[in-house]
N, C-alpha and C positions, 0 to 999 in steps of 0.2 A: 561564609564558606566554611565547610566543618572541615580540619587541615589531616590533608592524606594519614598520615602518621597515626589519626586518631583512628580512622577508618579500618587500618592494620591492624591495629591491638585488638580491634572491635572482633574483628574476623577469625581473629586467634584464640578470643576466647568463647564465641559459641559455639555447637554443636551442629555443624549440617542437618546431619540426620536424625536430631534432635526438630530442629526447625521446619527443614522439609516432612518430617514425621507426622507432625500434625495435622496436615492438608493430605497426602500421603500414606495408604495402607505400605508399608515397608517390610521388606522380609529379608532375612539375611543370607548372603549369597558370596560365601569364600569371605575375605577381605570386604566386599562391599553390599551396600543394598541393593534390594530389586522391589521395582514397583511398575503399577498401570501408568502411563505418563499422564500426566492431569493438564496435559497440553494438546492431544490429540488424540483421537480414539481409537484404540488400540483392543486385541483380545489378548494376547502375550506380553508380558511384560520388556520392554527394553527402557526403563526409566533407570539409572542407576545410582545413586550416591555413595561418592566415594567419600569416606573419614579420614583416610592420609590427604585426602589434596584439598578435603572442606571443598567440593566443586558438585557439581549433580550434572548428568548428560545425559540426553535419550537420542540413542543410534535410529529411532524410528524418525524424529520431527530434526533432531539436529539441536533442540535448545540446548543448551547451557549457562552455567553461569557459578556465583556464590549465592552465599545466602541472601544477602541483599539483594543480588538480581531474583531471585527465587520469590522473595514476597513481593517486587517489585511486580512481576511477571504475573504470580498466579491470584494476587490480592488487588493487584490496581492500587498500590500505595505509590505517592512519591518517595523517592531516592531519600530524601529527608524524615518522612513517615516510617520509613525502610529502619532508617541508621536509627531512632529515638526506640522504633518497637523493638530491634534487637539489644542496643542497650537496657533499654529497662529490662527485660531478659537477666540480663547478667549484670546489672546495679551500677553499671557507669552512667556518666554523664554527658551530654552531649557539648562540645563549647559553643559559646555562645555565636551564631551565625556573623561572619564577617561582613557579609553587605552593608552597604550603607543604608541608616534609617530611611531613606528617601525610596530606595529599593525595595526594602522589608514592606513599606506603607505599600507600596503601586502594586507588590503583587499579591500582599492580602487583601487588599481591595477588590484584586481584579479575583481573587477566588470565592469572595465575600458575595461577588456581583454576580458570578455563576452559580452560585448554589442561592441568590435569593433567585434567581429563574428559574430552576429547577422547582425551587419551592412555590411556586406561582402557578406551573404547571402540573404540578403534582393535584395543586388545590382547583385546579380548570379540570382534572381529569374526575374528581371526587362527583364536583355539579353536575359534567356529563353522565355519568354514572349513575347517580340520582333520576335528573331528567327521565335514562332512559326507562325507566321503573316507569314511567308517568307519561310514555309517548307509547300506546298501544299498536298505533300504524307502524312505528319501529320494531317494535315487538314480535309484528305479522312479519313483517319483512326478514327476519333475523332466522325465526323458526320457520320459516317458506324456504331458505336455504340451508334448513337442515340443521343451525345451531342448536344445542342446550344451553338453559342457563348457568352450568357450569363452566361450559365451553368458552362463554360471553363473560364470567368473571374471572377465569385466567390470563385470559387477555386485556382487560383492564373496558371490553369495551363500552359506549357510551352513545348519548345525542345530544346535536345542537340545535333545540330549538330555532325555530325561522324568524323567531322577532328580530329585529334589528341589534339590539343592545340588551338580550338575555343575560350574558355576563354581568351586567349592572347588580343581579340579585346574587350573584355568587361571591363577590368580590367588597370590599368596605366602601372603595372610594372606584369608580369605573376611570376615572381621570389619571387613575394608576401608570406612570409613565414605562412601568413594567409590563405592563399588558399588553402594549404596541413594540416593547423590545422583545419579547417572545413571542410575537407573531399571533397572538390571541384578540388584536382589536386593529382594527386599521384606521388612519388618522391621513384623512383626504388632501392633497397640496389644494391649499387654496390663495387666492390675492391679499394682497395689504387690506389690512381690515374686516376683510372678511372674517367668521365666524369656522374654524371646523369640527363638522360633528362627528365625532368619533362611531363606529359599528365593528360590530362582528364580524371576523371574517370568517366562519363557518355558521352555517344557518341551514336548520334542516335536512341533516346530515350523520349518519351516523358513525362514530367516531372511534377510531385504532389509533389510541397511545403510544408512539416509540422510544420504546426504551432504548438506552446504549448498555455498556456490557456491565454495569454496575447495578442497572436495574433502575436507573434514577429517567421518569420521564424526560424526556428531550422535545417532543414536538408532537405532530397529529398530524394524521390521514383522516380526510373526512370523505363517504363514498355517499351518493345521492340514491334517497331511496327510489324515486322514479327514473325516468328521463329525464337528462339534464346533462348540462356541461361546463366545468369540466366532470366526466364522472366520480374523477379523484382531485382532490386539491390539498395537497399536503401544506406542511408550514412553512415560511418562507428561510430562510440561513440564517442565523439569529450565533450569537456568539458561544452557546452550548450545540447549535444544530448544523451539522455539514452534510446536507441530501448526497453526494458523493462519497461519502465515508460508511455512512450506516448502510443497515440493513433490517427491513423489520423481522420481529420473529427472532432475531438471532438470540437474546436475550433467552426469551422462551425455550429457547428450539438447542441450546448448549449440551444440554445431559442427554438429550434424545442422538442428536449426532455421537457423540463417545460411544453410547450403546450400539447405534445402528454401522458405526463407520464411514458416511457420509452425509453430506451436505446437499439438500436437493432445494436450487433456486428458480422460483416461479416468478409471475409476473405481476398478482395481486395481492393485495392483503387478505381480500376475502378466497385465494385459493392456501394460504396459509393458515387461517384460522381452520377455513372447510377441512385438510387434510390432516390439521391435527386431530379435531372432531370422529375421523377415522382412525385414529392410532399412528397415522404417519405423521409425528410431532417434529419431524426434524427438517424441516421448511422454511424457507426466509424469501424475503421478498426485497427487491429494489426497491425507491423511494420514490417512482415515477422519473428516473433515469435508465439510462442504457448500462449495464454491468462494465462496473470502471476495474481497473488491475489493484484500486484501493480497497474493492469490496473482496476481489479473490485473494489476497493477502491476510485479510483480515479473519476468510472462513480458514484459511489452511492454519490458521493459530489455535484452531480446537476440531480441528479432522483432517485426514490426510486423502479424500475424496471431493470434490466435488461435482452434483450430479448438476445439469441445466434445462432445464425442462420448457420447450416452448410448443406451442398449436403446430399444426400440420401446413396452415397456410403461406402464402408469401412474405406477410407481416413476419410469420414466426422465422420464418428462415432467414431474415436479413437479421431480425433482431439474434439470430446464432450466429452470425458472419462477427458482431458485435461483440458478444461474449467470447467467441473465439480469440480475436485478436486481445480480448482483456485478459483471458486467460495465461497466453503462449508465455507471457515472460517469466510466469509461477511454475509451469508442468516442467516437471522433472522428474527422474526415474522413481521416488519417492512419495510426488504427488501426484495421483491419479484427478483425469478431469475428463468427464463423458457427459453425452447429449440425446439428448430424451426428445424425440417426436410424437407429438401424438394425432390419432386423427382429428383435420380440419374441424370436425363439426365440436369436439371438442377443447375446453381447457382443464387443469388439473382436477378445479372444481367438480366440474358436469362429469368429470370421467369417474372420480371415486364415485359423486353420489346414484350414479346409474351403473358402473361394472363393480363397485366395492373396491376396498384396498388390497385386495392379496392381487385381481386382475391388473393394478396399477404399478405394484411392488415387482409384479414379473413384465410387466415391462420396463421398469426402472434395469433388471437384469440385463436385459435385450442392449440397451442403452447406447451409441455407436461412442468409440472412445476416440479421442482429440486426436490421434495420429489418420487416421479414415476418416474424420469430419475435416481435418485441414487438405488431407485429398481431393474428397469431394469438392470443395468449395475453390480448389485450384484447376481443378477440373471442366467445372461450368464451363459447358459453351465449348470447349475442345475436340475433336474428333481423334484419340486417341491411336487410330488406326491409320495417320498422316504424320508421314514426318513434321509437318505444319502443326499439325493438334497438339503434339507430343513438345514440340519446341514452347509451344503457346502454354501448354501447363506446366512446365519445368520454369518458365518466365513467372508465371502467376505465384505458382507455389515459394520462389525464392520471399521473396517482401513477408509474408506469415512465419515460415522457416528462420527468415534470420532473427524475429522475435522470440522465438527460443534462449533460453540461457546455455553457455558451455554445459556440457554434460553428456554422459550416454545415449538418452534420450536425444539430441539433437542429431547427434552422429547416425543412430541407428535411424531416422527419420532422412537423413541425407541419403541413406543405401535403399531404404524403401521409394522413396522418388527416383532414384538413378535407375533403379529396375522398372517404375514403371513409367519411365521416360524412353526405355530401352537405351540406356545411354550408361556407359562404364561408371563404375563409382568414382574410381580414380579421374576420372578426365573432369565429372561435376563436383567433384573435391578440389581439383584445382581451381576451375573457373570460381568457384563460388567460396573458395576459403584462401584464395591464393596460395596453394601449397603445391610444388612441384608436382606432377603427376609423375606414378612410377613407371619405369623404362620396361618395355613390351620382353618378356621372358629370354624370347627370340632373337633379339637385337644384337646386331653383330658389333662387335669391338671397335669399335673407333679409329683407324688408322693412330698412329702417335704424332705425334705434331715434330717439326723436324728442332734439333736442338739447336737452343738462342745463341746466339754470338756473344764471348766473353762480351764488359764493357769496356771501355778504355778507363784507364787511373792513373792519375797523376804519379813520377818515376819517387818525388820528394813533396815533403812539406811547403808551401805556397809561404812566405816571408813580405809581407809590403817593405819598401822602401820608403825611410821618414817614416815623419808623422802622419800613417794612414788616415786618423782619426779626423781630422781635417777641421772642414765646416761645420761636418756632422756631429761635429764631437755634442752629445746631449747634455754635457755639463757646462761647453762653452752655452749654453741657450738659459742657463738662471737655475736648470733642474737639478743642482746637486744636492739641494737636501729632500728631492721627493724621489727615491728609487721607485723604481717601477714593484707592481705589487711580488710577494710570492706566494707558489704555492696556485691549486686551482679556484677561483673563486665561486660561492653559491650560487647555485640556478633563483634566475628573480622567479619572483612569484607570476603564475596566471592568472588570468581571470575566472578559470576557472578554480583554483587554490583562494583566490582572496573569497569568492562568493561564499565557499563552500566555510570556512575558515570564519566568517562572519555571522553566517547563520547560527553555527553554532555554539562560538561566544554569545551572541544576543539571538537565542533562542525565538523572543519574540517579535522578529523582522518576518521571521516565515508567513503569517497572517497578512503583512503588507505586500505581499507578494499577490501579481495577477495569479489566474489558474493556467495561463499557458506558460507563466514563467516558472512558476512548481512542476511542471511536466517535464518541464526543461531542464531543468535540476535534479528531476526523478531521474530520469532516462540518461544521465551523465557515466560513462563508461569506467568499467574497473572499481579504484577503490571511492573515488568520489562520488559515484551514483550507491554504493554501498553507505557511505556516511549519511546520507541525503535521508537514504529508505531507513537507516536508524534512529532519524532525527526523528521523520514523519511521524515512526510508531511510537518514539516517545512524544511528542506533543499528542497524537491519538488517544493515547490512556492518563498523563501526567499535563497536560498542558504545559509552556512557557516556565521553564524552567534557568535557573543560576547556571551559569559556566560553570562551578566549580561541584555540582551534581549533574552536569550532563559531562563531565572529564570525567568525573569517577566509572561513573557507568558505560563510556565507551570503554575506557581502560578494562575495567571488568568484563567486556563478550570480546575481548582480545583487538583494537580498533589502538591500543596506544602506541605503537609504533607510526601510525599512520597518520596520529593525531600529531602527535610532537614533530612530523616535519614539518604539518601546516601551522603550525603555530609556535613552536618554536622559538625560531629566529624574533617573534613580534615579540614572546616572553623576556630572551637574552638580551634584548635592546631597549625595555621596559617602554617600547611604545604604545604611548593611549592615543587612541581614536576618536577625534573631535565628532568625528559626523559617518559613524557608523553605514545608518543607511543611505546617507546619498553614498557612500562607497560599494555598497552592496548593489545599490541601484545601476552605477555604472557599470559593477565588475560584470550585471546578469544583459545590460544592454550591449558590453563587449561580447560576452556568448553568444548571445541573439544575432550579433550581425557577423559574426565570425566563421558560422557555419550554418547549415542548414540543420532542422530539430533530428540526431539523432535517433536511431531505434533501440528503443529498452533491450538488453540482452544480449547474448552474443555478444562474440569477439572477433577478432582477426580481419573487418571491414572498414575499408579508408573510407572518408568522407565523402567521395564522389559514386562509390557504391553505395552506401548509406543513402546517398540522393536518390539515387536511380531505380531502390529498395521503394523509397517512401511513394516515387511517381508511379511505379506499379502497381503500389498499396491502392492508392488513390483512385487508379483506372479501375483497379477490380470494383473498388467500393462504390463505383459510378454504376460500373455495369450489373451490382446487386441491385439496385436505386436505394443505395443508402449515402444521406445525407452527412457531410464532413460535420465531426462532432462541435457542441458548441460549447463555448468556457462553463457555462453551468453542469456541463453532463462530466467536465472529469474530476 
């Protein structure tokens, strides 16, 4: 653990604007800088670094931080990577890490084990690539949709040969216990005794490389050149690859969004590559899941847009009912989120390569934004022109609505429903935020209520006779040397406070978590679902990290007020935790059974509307025919 104190001196003596300079076109503006923010894309600068407060802000995205958060954020360094690069900067030394060797070992191992995967993969994406020089029917297929071979080596793509066990020629040893941990060879269950023979799991296929935001391959899309199925078959979740985190393309597709201002997400790989092949580079694609709230967090960290682009058919409109609800917890006045239809007969693909990209680009313009797509979709099936209809979509609409987070936008989305519910703002402000509705202009005065009757009180002081103390007396009972406590005692901890509390001492319990119980924990109200969602993004970029660089770093985006109640009290009493996770285990099976799963977002709803919210949700989702999602899609 590098000891706070050190971390202070560190801060004092480099240069923000020195630091953030380097990554950073800066220009000096009064007292501080101004720059493009290199966190979202922007044409005006609101990025600013201040040199009295050593701090950097941008009024467009909201980041902040110090310098350490600063390379931490725009480099993907660890917190540790952070504190060594800015000392050597300025000729100090780091002290030597407090963990115990035991700790030092497990998680240089465990970083040792990810980058040999990476490295495995990196060297599967090389063969592919080769290969595809050497598979001419791939060839056809690639330029039959319109690629160049520039196109095909920006994106790294490739083929896998149909033989069974092609890898064997790419690789030293095929027996590689690595090949089967990154998802490149599959290794059949077989009986006692039996023989398993290992194969490929992509065969015949041509192959999209995803990258994560470092650039370092993670896994593969393989899409079939004929008929076949499945027609995509991605990698399986290997301990560098979370099909609900990534996105393809995004790697690629970075500098094109800053430029263009948004984020426009398809539904294939090959409408991604197609529309960069047009000039429209700023494309990403899901991983063969449904748009999770992990993927829409992850675009608004380098655009303050995102566009969603699906077909004209039924498939495409359920799969918006989808994105919609992944969306609502992120859209805020700040982050714009709109939805791209296009005709049935088309996808992104077929539309550029047959009307070109300026006819794609002006319907990107067109685009319906998420306040009128969350209408619509509340609407369905309603006869607005019935008091009936109008009750039935104000019903629909609440369950999306309260997936909003506090903010203007929610407000201003409650007034737009009230009007076209034809129903007072005031009265669906009450009902639906619990806030007194205001009293009608008109209303007359309230009679006064007639005045109370003195009480009766005693004429003199009340005196017992003898000894009152009696029986009662607490010290005849043994207790005179335990007074009763003074003073108000501390609130015990929840289950919600220990979970949250434990996660992030031992960082890396989060991975032993199911996916409905990290939902559970995302969606946690107030400041605990705040700590949760800053955990996520540092495991996201930093992996499993020491308590004593994830304190710093809450400390540092302002979280240390909120950290020192939850833990606290465990520091002042120097208690150690024999068994970590079975405590974590129970505090998340106390949540589970304590209440029903919360909605992300929003505020001001008791638990029994939060219920009532989620069985609406549910009916709507039935009457889209869209299926309740399943632990692999969040």
């Amino acid at each position: 653990m590098i000891p706070q104190g050190f971390i202070q001196d560190l801060l004092s003596r480099v240069d923000i604007v020195d630091v953030v300079g380097r990554h950073v076109d800066l220009k000096k503006a009064g007292i501080n800088h101004k720059g493009l923010c290199p966190f979202h894309g922007e044409k005006s600068p609101s990025f600013i670094v201040s040199p009295s407060r050593q701090t950097y802000h941008c009024f467009g995205c909201g980041v902040h931080g110090n310098a350490i958060g600063f390379l931490m954020e725009h480099t993907a360094a660890s917190f540790v990577e952070a504190v060594e690069d800015l000392a050597q900067q300025v000729g100090m030394v780091v002290p030597q890490d407090e963990r115990s060797p035991e700790q030092r070992e497990r998680a240089k191992a465990e970083r040792a084990r990810q980058q040999s995967l990476t490295d495995v993969l990196a060297r599967a994406t090389e063969f592919y690539k080769a290969q595809l020089r050497k598979a001419p029917r791939a060839v056809a297929y690639l330029k039959g949709r319109g690629l160049t071979g520039q196109i095909a080596a920006r994106f790294g793509l490739g083929y896998a040969p149909e033989g069974w066990r092609s890898l064997a020629s790419g690789f030293p040893s095929y027996d590689d216990p690595q090949l089967v941990e990154s998802g490149l060879v599959i290794t059949p269950d077989v009986g006692p005794g039996e023989d398993a023979k290992r194969y490929d799991r992509f065969r015949d296929r041509v192959m999209f490389p995803i990258r994560n935001v470092q650039g370092e391959v993670i896994g593969f899309g393989g899409r079939v050149l004929d008929k076949g199925e499945p027609k995509y078959l991605n990698s399986p979740e290997t301990p560098v690859f979370h099909k609900g985190r990534e996105l393809y393309g995004l790697y690629e597709g970075r500098q094109a969004m800053r430029q263009r201002g948004y984020a426009l997400v398809v539904e294939g790989y090959m409408d991604v590559v197609a529309l960069a092949q047009y000039g429209i580079a700023n494309a990403v694609a899901t991983l063969g899941t449904a748009c999770t709230a992990d993927h829409v967090h992850k675009l608004f960290r380098h655009t303050d847009m995102v566009v969603f682009s699906f077909d004209g058919d039924a498939a495409g409109r359920r799969a918006a009912v989808r994105a919609l609800e992944a969306a609502l917890p992120h859209a805020t006045e700040t982050h714009t989120v709109k939805f791209l239809f296009l005709p049935p007969e088309h996808d992104p693909d077929s539309y550029v390569r047959e009307l070109g990209a300026e006819a794609f680009e002006r319907c990107v313009e067109t685009a319906v934004p998420l306040s009128r797509q969350l209408s619509q979709v509340a609407s369905d099936g309603c006869d607005l022109g019935t008091p009936e209809g109008r009750a039935r979509m104000l019903n629909q609409a609440r369950p999306l609505w309260s997936l909003l987070p506090e903010g203007l936008l929610r407000r201003q989305l409650l007034g737009e429903l009230a009007r076209q519910g034809q129903m007072p703002e005031t009265e669906l402000q009450a009902l639906w935020l619990g806030e007194a509705a205001a009293a009608p202009p008109a209303a007359a005065a309230a009679p006064a209520a007639p005045a109370e009757k003195p009480r009766w009180q005693p004429k003199a002081e009340w005196k017992g006779k003898g000894d009152w103390k009696g029986k009662g007396d607490w010290k005849r009972k043994g207790r005179d040397e335990e007074a009763p406590p003074a003073g108000p005692r501390a609130a015990p901890s929840t289950p919600m406070d220990n979970a949250v509390r434990l996660l992030l001492q031992h960082s890396e319990l989060w991975e032993t978590l199911a996916d409905e119980d990290r939902t559970l924990l995302h969606d946690l109200a107030g400041m605990h679902g705040a700590l949760i969602q800053w955990l996520e993004r540092q495991l996201t970029h930093h992996g499993p990290t020491a308590w004593a660089a994830i304190q710093a770093g809450l400390v540092a985006d302002g979280f240390g007020e909120a950290v020192g109640r939850l833990t606290g009290h465990i520091q002042a009493l120097g208690i150690e935790e024999s068994d970590p996770a079975g405590d974590l285990a129970r505090a998340v099976t106390e949540l589970r059974s304590r209440a029903s799963t919360p909605l992300p977002g929003g505020g001001g709803a008791t638990d029994e509307e939060r219920r009532r919210a989620l069985e609406a949700l549910a009916r709507m989702r039935e009457r889209h025919g869209i299926a309740p999602p399943k632990p692999s899609d969040l």
